[in-house]
N, C-alpha and C positions, 0 to 999 in steps of 0.2 A: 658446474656450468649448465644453466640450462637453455636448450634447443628451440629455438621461436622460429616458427615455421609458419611462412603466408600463405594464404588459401586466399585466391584474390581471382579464379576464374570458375567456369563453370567446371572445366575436367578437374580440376587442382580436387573443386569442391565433393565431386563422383568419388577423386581417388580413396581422398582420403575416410570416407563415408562407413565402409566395411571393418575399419580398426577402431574408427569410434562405436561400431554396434555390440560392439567384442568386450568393448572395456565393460568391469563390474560397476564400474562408476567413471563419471567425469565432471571438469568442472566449470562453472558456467558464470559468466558475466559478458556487460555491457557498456558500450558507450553511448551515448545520443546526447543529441542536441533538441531543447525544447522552448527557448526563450519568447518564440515569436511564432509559438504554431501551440495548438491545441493537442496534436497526438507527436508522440517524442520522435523527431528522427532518429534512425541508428546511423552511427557512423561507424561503429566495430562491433564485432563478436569474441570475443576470449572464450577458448577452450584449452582444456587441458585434460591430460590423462597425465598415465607413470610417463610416456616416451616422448613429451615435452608439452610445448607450448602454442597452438596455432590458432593463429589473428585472421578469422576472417573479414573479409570486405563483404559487406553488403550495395557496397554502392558500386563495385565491380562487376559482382556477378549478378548474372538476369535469373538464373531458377536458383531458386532458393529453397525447396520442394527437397533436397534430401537435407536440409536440417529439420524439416517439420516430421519426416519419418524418422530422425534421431531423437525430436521432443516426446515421438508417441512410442517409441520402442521402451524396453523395462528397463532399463541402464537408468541408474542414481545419477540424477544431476543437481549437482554439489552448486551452492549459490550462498552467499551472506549477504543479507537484507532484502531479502530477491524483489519486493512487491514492485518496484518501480521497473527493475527487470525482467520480471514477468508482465508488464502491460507494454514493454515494447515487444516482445513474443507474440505475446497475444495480438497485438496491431501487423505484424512485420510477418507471421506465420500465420494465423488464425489459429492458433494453438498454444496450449502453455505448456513446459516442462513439466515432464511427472512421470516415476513419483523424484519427490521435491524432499532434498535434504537442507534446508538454512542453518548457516552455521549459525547465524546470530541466535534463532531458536533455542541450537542446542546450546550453546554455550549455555546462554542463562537458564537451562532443565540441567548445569551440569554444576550451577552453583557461581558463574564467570559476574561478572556486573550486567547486570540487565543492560539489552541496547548498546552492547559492546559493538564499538567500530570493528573493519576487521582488521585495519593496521595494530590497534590493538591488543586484538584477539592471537594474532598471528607472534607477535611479542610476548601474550604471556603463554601462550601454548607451545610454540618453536623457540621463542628464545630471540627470533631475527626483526629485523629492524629496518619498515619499510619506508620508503621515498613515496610522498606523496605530492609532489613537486606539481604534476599535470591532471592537478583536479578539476580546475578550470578552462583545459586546454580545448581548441577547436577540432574537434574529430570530421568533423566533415570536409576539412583542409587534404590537400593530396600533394605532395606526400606526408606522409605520417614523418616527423624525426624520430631520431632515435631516442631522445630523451622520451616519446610519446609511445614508442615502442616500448620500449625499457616499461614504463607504469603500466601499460597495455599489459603487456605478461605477468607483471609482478600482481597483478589482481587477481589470476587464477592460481599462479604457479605451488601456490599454497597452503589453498582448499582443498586438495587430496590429504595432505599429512594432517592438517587440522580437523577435517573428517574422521578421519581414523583414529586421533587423540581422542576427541571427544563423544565416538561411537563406543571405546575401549574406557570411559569417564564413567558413560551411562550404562553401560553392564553390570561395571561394577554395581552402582547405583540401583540399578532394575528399571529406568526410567526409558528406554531406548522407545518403546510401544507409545509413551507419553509421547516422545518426537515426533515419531510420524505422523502422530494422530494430529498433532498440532500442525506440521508440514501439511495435511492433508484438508486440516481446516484454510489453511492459506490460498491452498490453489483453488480450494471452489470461492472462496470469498471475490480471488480474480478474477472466475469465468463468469461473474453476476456483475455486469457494468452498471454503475449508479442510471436510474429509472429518469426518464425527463421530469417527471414529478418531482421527484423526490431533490432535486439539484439545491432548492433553496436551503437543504439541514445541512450543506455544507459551511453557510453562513456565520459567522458570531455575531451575537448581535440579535438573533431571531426571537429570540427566548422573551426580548421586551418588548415586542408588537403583539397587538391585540387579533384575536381571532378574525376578523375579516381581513384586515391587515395582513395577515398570513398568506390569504389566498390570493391578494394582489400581488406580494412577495412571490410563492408559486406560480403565479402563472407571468413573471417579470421573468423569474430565474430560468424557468421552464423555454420560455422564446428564449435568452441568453444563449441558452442550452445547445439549443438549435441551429442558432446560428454560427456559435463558436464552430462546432462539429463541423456544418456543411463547410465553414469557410479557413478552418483550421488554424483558427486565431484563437492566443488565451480568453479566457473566460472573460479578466479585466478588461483585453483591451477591448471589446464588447460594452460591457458595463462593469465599473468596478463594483465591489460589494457592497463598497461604502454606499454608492449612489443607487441602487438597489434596495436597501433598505430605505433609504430619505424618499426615494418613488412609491415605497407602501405605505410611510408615513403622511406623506403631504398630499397624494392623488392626484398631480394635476391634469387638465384636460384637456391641452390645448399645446401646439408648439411650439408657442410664444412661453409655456410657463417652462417647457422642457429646456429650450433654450437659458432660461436665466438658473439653471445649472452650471456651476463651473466645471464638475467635476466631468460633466456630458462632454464628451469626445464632439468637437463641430463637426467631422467629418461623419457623424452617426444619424444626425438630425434629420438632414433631407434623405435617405436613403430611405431609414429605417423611425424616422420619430413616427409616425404613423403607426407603428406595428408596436414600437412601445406601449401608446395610447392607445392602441386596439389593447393590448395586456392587462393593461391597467382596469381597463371598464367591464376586461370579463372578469377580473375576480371578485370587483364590485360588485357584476352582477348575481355571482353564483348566490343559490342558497347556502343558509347557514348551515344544512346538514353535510354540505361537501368541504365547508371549512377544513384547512387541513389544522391536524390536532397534534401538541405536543405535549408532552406525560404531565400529569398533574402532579406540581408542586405538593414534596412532602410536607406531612403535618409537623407540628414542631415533637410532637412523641415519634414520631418515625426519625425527624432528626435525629434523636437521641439514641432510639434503637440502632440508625448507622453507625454511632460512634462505637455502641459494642462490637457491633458486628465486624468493623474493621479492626478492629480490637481481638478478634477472632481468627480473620485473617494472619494479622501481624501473627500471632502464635505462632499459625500451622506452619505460614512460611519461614520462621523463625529456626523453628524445629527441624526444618529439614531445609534450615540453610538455601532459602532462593528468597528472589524480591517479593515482597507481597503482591507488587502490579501483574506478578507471573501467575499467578495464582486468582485473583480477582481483582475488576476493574472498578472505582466507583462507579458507574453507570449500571453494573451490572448488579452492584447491592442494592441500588435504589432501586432498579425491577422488580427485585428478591422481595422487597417493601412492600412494593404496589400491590403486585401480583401472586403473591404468597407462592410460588412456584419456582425454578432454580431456571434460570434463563439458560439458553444454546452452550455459554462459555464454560458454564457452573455445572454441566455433564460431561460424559466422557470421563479420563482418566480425572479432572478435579471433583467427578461427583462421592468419590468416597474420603481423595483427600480432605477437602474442604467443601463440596455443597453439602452434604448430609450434617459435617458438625455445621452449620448456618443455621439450615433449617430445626434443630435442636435447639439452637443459638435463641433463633427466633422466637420459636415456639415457646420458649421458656420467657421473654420479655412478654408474648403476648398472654401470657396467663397470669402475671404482674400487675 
């Protein structure tokens, strides 16, 4: 039977503060709500240690200030799939957990299916068999049910034992150094928020517009950007993507042409169609050397060298039994390509695994 214990005031939050700085480890998720706002509400906090299970409120308590000295203290905080629960941290603290155990990480450095859920995870490493009933459920509702409690705990309650199976995996393995290092590349990727610039490579779809085109796109997405933030509305209901790209396509210049959009929010028009059309005409205006640039399409011989070179991949991660994606990304071969160099992901512990045979790899097509 385990112990679910509320932390739903500020003393509750004090008392209990001293037993979690104690713990070697604890374990860490979240709930939020984001459907209709740009940055996530929390509705809960899941912690756990050995001596159970406690649900704090955030929407109870006003200082919240001894969980961000819990995020900065050395105590392991155990998480599976954490990014999304690291950027309510980072929003909700101004801080992120660290250092940062992801079970999803280790599992697959321990051999498990890459991108293993962790109802999953917890199934093939315990054996037990969880309810995932209140996946959808409204956490910012008060009171919480029990069935919401119940999923609320059962999301941590299991990350200590699966911790410790799969830190006990990778000893055996030698890979434990690999984890961290990767855990460690996780949290700074969090603390660097995407650039207002750069907001339009989130796009699909980018890849078919022409270089000026781009920088209408930039500087469309970039206002988007801006406004979503200040007004803490998604991206779409802003502008959707789709309409985004069709405004770097077609340029119009007037709000009569923005109007004969269907996909244009009418409520977007009179506020804001002016600042669209102001967007539109600066990226028109920039010079070409401020165009933003995206990688030049490989040659059809570099095609072909990719196919080795994945082909190389596939081996190593073969050999030592993990997914190839764990190992390298396409995006990160075609770099490999361009740039005759081993991109950020392809050093570290994969630089003897796999970046060195690549570049060998390479080396050898390119004297062919």
């Amino acid at each position: 039977m385990i112990d679910i214990i509320d932390v739903a005031s500020d003393e509750q939050l004090h008392q209990w503060l001293p037993e979690w700085l104690e713990a070697p480890a604890i374990a860490l998720d979240t709930e939020f709500v984001r459907e209709r706002t740009y940055y996530p509400i929390p509705g809960l906090i899941q912690l756990a240690t050995e001596a159970g299970v406690y649900l704090i409120d955030p929407l109870a308590i006003e200082d919240l200030s001894p969980l961000r000295q819990l995020c900065e203290a050395p105590v392991v905080k155990v998480m599976h799939s954490a990014s999304e629960d690291l950027e309510v941290f980072q929003r909700l603290l101004g801080c992120l957990p660290a250092p940062l155990a992801d079970t999803q990480l280790g599992a697959a450095l321990a051999g498990h299916r890459f991108g293993i859920g962790y109802q999953h995870l917890v199934a093939a490493v315990l054996g037990r068999e969880l309810d995932k009933g209140e996946t959808r459920s409204n956490w910012l509702r008060r009171p919480l049910t029990a069935s919401q409690r119940h999923y609320a705990a059962m999301d941590v309650a299991w990350l200590l034992p699966v911790y410790e199976q799969l830190l006990a995996e990778l000893e055996l393995l030698g890979r434990v150094d690999w984890w961290w290092e990767d855990n460690d590349r996780q949290v700074l990727a969090a603390s660097r928020p995407l650039a207002l610039e750069d907001s339009w490579r989130r796009l699909r779809g980018a890849g078919r517009l022409r270089p000026r085109e781009l920088a209408v796109l930039q500087e469309v997405c970039g206002w988007r950007e801006r406004v979503a933030r200040g007004s803490d509305r998604p991206r779409g209901h802003v502008l959707p993507d789709a309409l985004c790209l069709e405004l770097a396509r077609q340029l119009p210049t007037s709000l009569a042409e923005l109007q004969a959009h269907r996909e244009l929010p009418r409520r977007l028009v009179k506020p804001h169609g002016a600042d669209v059309l102001a967007a539109i005409e600066a990226g028109r205006a920039r010079p070409a050397a401020s165009w933003p640039q995206l990688p030049r399409p490989l040659t059809s011989a570099e095609n072909r060298h990719l196919k080795q070179l994945r082909s190389v991949v596939g081996e190593r991660a073969g050999g030592l039994e993990l997914a190839p994606e764990l190992l390298a990304r396409r995006r990160d071969l075609e770099s490999l390509l361009r740039r005759r160099q081993l991109p950020s992901l392809l050093q570290g512990w994969r630089q003897p695994v796999v970046g060195e045979p690549l570049l060998d790899a390479l080396g050898g097509l390119l004297e062919n």
